[in-house]
C-alpha positions, 0 to 999 in steps of 0.5 A: 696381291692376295697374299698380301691381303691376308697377311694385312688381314692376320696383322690387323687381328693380331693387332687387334687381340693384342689390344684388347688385352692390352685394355683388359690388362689396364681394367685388370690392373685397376682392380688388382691394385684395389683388392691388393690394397684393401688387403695390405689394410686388413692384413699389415702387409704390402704386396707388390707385383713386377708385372701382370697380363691378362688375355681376352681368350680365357679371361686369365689374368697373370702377376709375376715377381710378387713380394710379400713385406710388412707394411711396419718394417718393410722386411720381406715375409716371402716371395712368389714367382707367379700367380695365375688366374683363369675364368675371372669375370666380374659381372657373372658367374663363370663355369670355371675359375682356376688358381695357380699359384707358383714357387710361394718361398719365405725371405730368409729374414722371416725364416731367421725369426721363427723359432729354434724348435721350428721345422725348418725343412717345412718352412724353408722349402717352396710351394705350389698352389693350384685350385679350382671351381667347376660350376653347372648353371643348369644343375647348380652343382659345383666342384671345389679342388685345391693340391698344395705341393710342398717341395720334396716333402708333401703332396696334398690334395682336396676335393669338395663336391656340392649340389645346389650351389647357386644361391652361394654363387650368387651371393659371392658375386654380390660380395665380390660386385659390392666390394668392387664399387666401394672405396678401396674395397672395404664394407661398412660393418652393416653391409659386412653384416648384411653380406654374411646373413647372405651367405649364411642363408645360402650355405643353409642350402648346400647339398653335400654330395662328395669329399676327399683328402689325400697326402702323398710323400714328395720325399722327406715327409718322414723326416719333416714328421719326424724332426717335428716329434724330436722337437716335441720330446718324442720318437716316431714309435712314442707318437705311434703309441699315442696315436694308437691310444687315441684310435681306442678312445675315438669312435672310428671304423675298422676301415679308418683306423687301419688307415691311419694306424698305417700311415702313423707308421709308414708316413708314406700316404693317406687317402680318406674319401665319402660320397654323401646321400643325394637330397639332403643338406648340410645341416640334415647331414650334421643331424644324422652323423652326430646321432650316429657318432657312437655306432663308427660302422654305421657311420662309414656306411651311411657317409660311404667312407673309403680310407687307405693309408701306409 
């Protein structure tokens, strides 16, 4: 008999929790297909889904079988296997939200428009997208990354790192909150202008603290640069050259110029990162790097520049 209690009791939650993401899945949908079709009117394109889910575990919302067409000719632009998203929430601002989005392709008609000269190794391959907030209520700082993987050819990774990022947070979720209680998601162009005075006054705030960039070859990057330059009239020594000519010209460090002169040559990897002082912000950091833009040595120490690159 007590088993057969807590079995009822485990089909009773079990059953709960899957309506429940049944329900959170129909309140999802709802502002899905609202975002979806402001976007198909600012954009002139159509995007459809075949399926979405979400979870009431981990706020996570899921589309799947995304095609992407114009809203004029109805001719498929591109295709995308799946899109997730994790830590949505409407009404607040969550400690962390997370993108992934996978197997982004363009249609083979909308490949057959570009250009001869076009990569089409760029172009025909498929993508990989995955980002993410992080963002401390009690600190007000926030970290930003993004790593976009072109199949077999380019791995690229960015990072971003801010303090005093709440005054930004919030205004994103007022923009966010606004264009959900509108019709079809659309602004008025004086609330579009009041939202923006919003932002910029929030970003006035931003503390800088940390950046990165790197790119990384999957494979065939060499060849993707190189099939690039061909189509530019110019060789993998010529674009050398050029780049070398440029490195005298430009204001850059020992440290830096190394490393881009070494990823021209070997297109292998380029990493290039600065931890910026505490306290300031961005405007007082912009100030301080322009006045030291003719001094590159003091400059990569003031940024703490680190750079590699073969």
């Amino acid at each position: 008999m007590k088993k057969l209690i807590i079995a009822a009791v485990v089909a009773a939650a079990v059953g709960g929790v899957a309506y429940a993401n049944y329900a959170v899945t129909q309140e999802v949908k709802t502002v899905v297909d609202q975002q979806l079709s402001a976007l198909s009117t600012q954009s002139g394109v159509d995007i459809t889904y075949s399926d979405i889910s979400a979870s009431v575990f981990d706020s996570s919302m899921e589309l799947s079988g995304i095609k992407v067409q114009s809203l004029d000719s109805n001719e498929a632009i591109a295709t995308i296997d799946t899109i997730e998203v994790s830590g949505y929430e409407q009404d607040s601002i969550p400690p962390h939200t997370g993108f992934v989005m996978t197997n982004f392709r363009f249609s083979d008609d909308f490949l057959a428009q570009l250009p001869q000269n076009a990569n089409n190794k760029l172009a025909s391959t498929s993508y990989n997208v995955k980002s993410s907030l992080d963002y401390n209520k009690d600190s007000g700082d926030s970290a930003f990354a993004v790593n976009v993987t072109a199949n077999e050819v380019a791995d690229v990774h960015f990072n971003l790192g801010l303090a005093k990022s709440t005054p930004l947070m919030e205004a994103s979720l007022a923009i966010s909150k606004m264009q959900n209680s509108t019709q079809n998601g659309q602004l008025t162009l004086e609330q579009q202008l009041q939202q923006q005075s919003k932002m910029m006054a929030a970003m006035s705030q931003l503390e800088p603290r940390s950046i990165s960039l790197s790119v990384a070859d999957e494979g065939e990057l060499k060849a993707v640069v190189e099939s690039f330059l061909q189509a530019q009239g110019m060789t993998h020594e010529q674009f050398q050259q050029v780049v070398a000519m440029q490195l005298q010209q430009a204001p850059v460090s020992t440290d830096l110029e190394t490393a881009i002169t070494n990823f021209a040559q070997g297109l292998s990897s380029l990493s290039v990162s600065a931890n910026l002082p505490e306290g300031q912000s961005m405007m007082q950091i912009n100030q301080q790097i322009m006045a030291l833009m003719g001094q590159p040595e003091e400059l990569a120490k003031f940024i703490n520049l680190q750079a590699s690159g073969k």
